[in-house]
C-alpha positions as CSV (number, residue, x, y, z in Angstrom):
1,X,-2.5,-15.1,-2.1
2,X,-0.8,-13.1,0.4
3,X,-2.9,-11.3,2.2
4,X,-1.1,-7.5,2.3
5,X,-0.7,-8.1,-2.2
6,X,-4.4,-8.8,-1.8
7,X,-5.1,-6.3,0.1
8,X,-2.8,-3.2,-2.6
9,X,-4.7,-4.9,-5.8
10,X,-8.4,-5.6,-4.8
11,X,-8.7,-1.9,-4.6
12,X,-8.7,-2.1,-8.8
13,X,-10.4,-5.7,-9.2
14,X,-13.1,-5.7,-11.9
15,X,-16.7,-6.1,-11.0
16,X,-18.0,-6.9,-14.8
17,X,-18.3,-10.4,-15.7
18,X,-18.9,-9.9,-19.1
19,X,-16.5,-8.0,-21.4
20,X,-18.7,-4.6,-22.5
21,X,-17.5,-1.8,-24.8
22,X,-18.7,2.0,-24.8
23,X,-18.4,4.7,-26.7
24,X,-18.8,7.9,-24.9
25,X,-19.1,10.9,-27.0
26,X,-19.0,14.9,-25.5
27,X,-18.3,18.3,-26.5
28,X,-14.9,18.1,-24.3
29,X,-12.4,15.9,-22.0
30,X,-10.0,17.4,-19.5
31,X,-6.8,16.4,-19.9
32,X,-5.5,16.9,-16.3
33,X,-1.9,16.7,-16.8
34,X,-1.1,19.0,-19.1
35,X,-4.5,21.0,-19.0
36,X,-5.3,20.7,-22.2
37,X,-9.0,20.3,-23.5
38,X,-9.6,18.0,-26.2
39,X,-12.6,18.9,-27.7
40,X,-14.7,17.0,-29.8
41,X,-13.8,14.1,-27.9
42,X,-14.2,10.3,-27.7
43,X,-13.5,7.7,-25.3
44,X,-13.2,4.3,-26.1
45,X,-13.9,2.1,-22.6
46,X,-13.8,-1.5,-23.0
47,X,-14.7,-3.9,-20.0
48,X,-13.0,-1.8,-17.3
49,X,-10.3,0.0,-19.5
50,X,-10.1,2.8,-21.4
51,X,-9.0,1.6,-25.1
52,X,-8.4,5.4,-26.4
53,X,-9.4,9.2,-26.0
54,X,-9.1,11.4,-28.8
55,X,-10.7,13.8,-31.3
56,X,-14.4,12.4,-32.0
57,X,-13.9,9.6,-35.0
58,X,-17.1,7.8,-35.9
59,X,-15.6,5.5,-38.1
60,X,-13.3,4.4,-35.2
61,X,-16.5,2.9,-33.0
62,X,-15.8,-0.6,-32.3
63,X,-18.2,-3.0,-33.4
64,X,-21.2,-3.8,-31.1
65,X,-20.4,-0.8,-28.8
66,X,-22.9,0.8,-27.0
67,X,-22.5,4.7,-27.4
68,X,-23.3,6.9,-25.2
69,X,-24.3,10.7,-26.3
70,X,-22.7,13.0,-23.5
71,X,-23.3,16.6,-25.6
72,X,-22.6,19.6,-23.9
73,X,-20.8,17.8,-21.4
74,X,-16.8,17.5,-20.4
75,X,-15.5,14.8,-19.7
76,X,-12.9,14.1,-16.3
77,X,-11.5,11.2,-14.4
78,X,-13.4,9.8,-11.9
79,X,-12.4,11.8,-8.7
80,X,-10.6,11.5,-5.2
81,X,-12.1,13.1,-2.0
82,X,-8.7,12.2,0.2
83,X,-10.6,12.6,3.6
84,X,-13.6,11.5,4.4
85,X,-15.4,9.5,7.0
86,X,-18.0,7.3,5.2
87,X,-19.7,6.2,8.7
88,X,-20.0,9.6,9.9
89,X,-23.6,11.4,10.4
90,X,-23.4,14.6,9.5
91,X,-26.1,15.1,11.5
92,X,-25.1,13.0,14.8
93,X,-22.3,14.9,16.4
94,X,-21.1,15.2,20.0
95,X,-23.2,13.4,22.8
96,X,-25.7,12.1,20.3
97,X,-22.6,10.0,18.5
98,X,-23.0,7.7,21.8
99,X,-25.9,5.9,20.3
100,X,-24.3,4.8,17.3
101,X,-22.9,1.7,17.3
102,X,-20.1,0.3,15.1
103,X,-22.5,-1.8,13.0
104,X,-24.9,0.9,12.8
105,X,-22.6,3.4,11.4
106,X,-21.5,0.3,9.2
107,X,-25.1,0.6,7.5
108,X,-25.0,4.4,7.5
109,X,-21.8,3.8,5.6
110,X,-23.6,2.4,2.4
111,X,-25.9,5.0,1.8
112,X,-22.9,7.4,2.1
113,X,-21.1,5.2,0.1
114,X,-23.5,5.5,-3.0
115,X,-23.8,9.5,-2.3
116,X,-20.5,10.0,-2.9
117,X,-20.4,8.0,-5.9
118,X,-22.8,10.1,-7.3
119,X,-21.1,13.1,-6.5
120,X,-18.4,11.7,-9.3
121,X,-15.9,10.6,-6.1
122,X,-15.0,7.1,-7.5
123,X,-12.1,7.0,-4.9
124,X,-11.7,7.8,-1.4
125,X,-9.7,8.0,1.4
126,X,-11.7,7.2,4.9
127,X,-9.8,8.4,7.5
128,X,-11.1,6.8,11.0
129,X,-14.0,4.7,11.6
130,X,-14.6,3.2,15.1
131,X,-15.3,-1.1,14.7
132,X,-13.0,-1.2,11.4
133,X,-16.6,-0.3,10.0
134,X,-14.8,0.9,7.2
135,X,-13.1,-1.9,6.1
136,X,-16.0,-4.3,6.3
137,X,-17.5,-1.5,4.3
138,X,-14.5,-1.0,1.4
139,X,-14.6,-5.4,1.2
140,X,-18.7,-5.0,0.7
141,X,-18.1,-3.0,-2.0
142,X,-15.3,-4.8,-4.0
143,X,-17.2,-7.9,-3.6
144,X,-20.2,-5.9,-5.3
145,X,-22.6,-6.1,-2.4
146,X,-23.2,-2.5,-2.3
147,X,-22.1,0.6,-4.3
148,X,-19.2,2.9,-3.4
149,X,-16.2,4.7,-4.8
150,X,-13.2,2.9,-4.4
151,X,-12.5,3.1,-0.3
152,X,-8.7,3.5,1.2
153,X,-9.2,2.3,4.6
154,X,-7.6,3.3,7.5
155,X,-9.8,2.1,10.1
156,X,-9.4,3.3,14.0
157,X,-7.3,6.4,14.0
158,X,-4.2,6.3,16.5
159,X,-4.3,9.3,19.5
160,X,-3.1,9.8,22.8
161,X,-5.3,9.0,25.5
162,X,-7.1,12.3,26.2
163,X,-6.2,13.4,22.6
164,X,-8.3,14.1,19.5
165,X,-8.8,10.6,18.7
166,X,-9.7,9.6,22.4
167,X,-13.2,9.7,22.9
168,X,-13.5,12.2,25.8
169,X,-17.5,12.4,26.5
170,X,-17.8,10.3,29.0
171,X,-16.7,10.5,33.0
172,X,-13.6,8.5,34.4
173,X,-16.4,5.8,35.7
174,X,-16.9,4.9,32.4
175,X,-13.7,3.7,31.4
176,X,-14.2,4.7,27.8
177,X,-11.1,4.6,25.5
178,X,-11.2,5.1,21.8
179,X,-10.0,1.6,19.6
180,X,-6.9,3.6,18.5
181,X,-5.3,5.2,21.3
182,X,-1.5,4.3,22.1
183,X,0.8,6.1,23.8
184,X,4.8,5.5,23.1
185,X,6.5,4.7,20.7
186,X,6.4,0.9,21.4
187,X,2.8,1.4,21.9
188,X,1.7,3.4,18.3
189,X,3.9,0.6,16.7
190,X,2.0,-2.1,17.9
191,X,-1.3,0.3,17.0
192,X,-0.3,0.3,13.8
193,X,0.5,-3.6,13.4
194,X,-3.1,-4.3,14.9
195,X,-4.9,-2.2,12.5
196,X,-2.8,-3.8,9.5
197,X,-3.3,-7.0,10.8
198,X,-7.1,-6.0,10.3
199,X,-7.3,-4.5,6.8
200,X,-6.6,-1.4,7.3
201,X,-4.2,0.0,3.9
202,X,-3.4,3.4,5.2
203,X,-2.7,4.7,8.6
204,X,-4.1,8.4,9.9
205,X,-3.0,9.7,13.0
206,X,-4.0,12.8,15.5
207,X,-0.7,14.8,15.7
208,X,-2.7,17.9,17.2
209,X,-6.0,18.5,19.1
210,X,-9.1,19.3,16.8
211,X,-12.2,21.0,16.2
212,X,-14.8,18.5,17.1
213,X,-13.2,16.5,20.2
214,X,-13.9,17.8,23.7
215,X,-11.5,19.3,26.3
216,X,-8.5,19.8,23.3
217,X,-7.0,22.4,22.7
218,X,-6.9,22.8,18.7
219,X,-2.9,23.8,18.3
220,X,-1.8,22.0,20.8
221,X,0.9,19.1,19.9
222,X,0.0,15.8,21.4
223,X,2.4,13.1,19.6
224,X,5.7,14.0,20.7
225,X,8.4,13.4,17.8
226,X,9.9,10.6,19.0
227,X,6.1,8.8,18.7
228,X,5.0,10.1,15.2
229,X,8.4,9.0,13.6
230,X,7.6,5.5,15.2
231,X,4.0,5.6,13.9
232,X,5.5,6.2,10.5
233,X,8.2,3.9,9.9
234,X,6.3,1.0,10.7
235,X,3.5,1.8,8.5
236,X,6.3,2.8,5.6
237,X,7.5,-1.0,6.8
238,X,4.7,-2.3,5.9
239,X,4.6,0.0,2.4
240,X,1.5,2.3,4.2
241,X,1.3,5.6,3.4
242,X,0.3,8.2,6.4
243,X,-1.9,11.0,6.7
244,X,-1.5,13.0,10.0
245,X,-4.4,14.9,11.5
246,X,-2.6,18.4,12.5
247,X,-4.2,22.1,13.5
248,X,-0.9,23.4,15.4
249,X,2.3,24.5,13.6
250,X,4.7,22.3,16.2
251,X,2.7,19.7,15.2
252,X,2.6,20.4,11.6
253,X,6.1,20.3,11.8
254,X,6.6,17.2,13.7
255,X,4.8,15.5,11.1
256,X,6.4,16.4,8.7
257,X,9.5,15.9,9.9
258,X,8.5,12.5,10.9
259,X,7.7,11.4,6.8
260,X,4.4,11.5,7.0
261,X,2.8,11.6,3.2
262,X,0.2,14.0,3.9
263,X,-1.0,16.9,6.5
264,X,-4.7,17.1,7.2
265,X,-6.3,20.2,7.8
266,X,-3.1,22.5,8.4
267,X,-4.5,25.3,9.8
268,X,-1.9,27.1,11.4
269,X,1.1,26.9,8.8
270,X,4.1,28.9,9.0
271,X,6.5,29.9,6.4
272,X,9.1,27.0,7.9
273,X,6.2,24.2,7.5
274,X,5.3,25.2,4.4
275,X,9.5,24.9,3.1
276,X,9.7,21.6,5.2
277,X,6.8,20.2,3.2
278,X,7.7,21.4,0.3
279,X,11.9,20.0,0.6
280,X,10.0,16.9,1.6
281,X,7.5,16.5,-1.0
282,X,4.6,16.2,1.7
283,X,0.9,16.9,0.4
284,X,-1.5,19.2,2.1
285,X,-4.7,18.1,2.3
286,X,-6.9,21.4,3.6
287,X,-11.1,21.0,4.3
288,X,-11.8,24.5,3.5
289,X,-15.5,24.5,3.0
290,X,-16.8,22.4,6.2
291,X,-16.3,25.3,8.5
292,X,-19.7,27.0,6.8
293,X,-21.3,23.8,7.9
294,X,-20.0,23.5,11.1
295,X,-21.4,27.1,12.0
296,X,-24.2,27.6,9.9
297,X,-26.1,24.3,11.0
298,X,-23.3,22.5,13.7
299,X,-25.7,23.6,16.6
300,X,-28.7,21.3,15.5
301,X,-26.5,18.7,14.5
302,X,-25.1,18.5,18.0
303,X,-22.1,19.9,17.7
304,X,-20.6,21.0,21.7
305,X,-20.8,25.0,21.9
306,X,-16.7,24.4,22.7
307,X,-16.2,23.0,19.4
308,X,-18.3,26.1,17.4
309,X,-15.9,28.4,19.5
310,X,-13.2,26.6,18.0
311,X,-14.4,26.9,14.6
312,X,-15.0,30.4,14.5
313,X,-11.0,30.7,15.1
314,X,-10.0,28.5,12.7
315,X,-12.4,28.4,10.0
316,X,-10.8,31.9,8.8
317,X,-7.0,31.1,9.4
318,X,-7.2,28.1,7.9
319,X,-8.3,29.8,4.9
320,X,-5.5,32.1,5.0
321,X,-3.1,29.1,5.5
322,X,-4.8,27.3,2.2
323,X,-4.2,30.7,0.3
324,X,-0.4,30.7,1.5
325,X,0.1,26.8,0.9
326,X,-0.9,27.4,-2.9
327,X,1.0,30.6,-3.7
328,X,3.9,28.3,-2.2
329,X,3.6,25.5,-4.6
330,X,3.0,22.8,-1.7
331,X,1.6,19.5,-3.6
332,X,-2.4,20.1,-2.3
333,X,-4.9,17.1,-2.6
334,X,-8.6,17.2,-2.4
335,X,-10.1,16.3,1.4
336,X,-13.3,17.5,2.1
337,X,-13.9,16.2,5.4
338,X,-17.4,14.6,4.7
339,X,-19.0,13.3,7.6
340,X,-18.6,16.5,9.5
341,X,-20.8,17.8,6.5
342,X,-23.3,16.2,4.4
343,X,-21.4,13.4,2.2
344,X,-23.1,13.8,-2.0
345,X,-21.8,17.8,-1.2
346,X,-18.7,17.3,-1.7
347,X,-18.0,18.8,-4.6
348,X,-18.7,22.5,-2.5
349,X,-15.6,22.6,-2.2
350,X,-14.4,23.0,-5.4
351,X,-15.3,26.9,-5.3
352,X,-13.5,27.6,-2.1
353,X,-10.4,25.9,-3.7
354,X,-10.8,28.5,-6.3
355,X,-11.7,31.4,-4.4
356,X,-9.0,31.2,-1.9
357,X,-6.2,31.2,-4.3
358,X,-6.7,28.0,-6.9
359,X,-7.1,27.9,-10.6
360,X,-9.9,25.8,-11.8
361,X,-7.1,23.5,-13.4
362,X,-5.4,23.1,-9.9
363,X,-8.3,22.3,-8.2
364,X,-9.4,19.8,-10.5
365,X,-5.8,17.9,-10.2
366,X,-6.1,18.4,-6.6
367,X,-9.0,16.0,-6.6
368,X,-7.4,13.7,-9.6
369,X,-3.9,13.0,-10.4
370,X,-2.4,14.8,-7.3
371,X,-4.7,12.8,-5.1
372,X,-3.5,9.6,-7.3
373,X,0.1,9.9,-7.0
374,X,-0.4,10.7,-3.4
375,X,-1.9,7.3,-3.2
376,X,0.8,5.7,-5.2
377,X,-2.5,4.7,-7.5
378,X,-1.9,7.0,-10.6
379,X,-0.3,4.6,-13.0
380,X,-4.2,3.1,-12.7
381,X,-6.4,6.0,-11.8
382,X,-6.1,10.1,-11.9
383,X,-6.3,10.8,-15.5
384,X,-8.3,9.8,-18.6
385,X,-5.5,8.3,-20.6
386,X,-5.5,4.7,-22.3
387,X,-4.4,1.8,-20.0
388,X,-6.1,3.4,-17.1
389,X,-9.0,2.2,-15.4
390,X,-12.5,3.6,-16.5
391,X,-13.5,5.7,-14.0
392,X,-15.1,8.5,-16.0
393,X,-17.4,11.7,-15.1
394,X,-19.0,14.3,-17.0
395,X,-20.6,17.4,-15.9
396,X,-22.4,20.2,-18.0
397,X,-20.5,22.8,-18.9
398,X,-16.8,23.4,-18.5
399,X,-15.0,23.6,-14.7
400,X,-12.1,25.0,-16.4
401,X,-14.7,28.3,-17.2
402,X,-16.8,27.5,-14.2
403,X,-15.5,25.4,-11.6
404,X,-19.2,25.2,-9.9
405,X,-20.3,22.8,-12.4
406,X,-18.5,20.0,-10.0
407,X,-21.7,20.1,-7.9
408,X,-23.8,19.0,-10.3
409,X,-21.9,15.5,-11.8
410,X,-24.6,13.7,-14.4
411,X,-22.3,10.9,-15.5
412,X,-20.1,8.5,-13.6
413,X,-18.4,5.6,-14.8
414,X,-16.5,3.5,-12.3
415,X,-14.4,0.4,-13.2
416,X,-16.1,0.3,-16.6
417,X,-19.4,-0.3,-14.9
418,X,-22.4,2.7,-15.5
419,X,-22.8,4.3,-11.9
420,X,-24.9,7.3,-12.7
421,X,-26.6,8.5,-15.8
């Protein structure tokens, strides 16, 4: 099989040998779409796809199932957390993220992988990961070797030299370059075409400095325009969509001027980036909850006193920006960041979505079937509708009352296969 096919479906392969049929039973399913609640409900799953959901029906239970009793529960699709870093410490930042090696994050990567499973994240998107630890990481866990969510992989993130991506620690003696840095447009192209060429099925770029990198400035531009459209048309070549790391307006804008399918972070957003993305159609992804992380524990975790300076500016205006982004009607996904923060938390964010401007329905779709579409995955995943894959949460309570509940996620169902119960 060609490899790039394989590499689009393998993301939605089976794990289960043998053909199994459930029958999940709650007080309530979120229909995401339409925002509807259908309660009683049932939901038919048989080997990894769901037969039916509807009004509870005993006399409908196919023969042999194994029912499951999910009472004062609600039902969701398994969700999307559209930026995270899998390989990531939370608690190994700045100098102290010298000692880790690529195949040591690799192994710090499973036992994030299973944490966020169990935070009901049956998909994510991994944005950066030095060694392509990511990828080795995503194939481990479609051949069943470990458990994960579903992983998007985009392995080494591109940058300038100097830039976010860059890996600035070290002296000029050292020689020390990131995996991912190119400059010009000839040179991101290639960058791309390497990290295709091994695995990777998204591509995430630094457009602007960041938070967390030393010696840049946080609103600063580095791509020029010329090299972001460049980075994207060869990864829309290749049928890649982009996410671009961007603090700065200018470089908010260049972005999305460039195509690129989703922002990341968007702190500083003006009125004109906010029209641009919305005539374009480009998603917002916005990590709005990390910031009372980075300064309430950041020190310990070795985060440089620079980069807690640089929080404490953006942490609020970035809120602000989230707040204006929604009243706008900019298509918003859920991207938590994790890996700056503890991964198996990711769910905090939920609340912030809420409190800074989001219904409870918006946030959920945020984290489902905007986070699908995004992905070009939601014909498969996003929604609990028949046909779809069986990737199926529950949480007491109902989010649509009290979006907290999302912390606490007692059921998951990926693939048709019992993750959490």
């Amino acid at each position: 099989m060609n490899k790039k096919i394989w590499m689009s479906t393998a993301l939605f392969v089976s794990s289960s040998v043998h053909a199994q049929t459930y029958v999940l039973n709650a007080d309530s399913a979120i229909d995401v779409v339409s925002g509807k609640l259908i309660s009683p409900v049932t939901v038919v799953v048989e080997d990894n796809k769901i037969i039916s959901v509807g009004k509870s029906n005993r006399k409908a239970y196919p023969k042999g199932a194994e029912v499951i009793d999910l009472s004062g529960h609600t039902l969701l699709p398994g969700l999307f957390d559209m930026h995270v870093h899998l390989t990531s410490d939370a608690h190994v930042h700045g100098y102290k993220r010298l000692q880790r090696t690529a195949p040591r994050a690799a192994i710090t990567g499973v036992r994030n992988a299973k944490r966020t499973l169990d935070a009901g994240f049956t998909s994510v998107r991994n944005l950066g990961a030095a060694g392509y630890a990511d990828i080795a990481l995503r194939d481990a866990i479609i051949d069943g070797d470990v458990s994960g969510p579903r992983v998007n992989a985009a392995g080494p993130s591109l940058g300038i030299t100097g830039g976010h991506c860059d890996n600035n620690l070290l002296t000029h003696e050292h020689k020390v370059f990131s995996e991912g840095v190119a400059d010009g447009p000839w040179a991101v192209r290639q960058k791309v075409r390497e990290n295709i060429k091994y695995g990777a099925n998204l591509i995430k770029f630094c457009a602007t400095g960041g938070v967390l990198s030393k010696g840049t400035k946080v609103g600063a531009q580095q791509y020029s325009q010329e090299e972001m459209t460049a980075i994207v048309t060869e990864a829309h070549l290749r049928g890649l969509t982009v996410a671009a790391h961007a603090h700065g307006t200018d470089g908010i804008k260049s972005a999305i001027k460039a195509g690129v399918n989703s922002v990341e972070h968007v702190s500083f957003v003006d009125d004109e980036a906010i029209q641009l993305a919305k005539d374009k159609g480009t998603y917002f992804s916005m990590d709005i909850y990390n910031t009372e992380y980075i300064l309430g524990e950041g020190e310990k975790a070795g985060i440089l006193p620079e980069s807690l300076d640089k929080e404490r500016k953006v942490g609020a205006t970035q809120r602000a920006s989230f707040t204006k982004a929604v009243k706008a009607g900019v298509n918003m996904v859920f991207g938590s960041d994790a890996g700056v923060y503890p991964h198996g938390d990711n769910g905090k964010q939920f609340s912030r979505m809420v409190k800074f401007g989001m219904t409870e329905l918006q946030a959920l779709q945020a984290a489902t079937i905007n986070s699908a579409t995004l992905l070009k995955q939601n014909t498969q995943l996003g929604s609990l509708e028949a046909g779809k894959l069986a990737d199926i949460i529950a949480v007491k309570g109902n989010p649509l009352k009290d979006i907290s509940v999302m912390e606490n996620v007692t059921f998951v169902m990926k693939d048709g296969q019992i993750e959490k119960q």
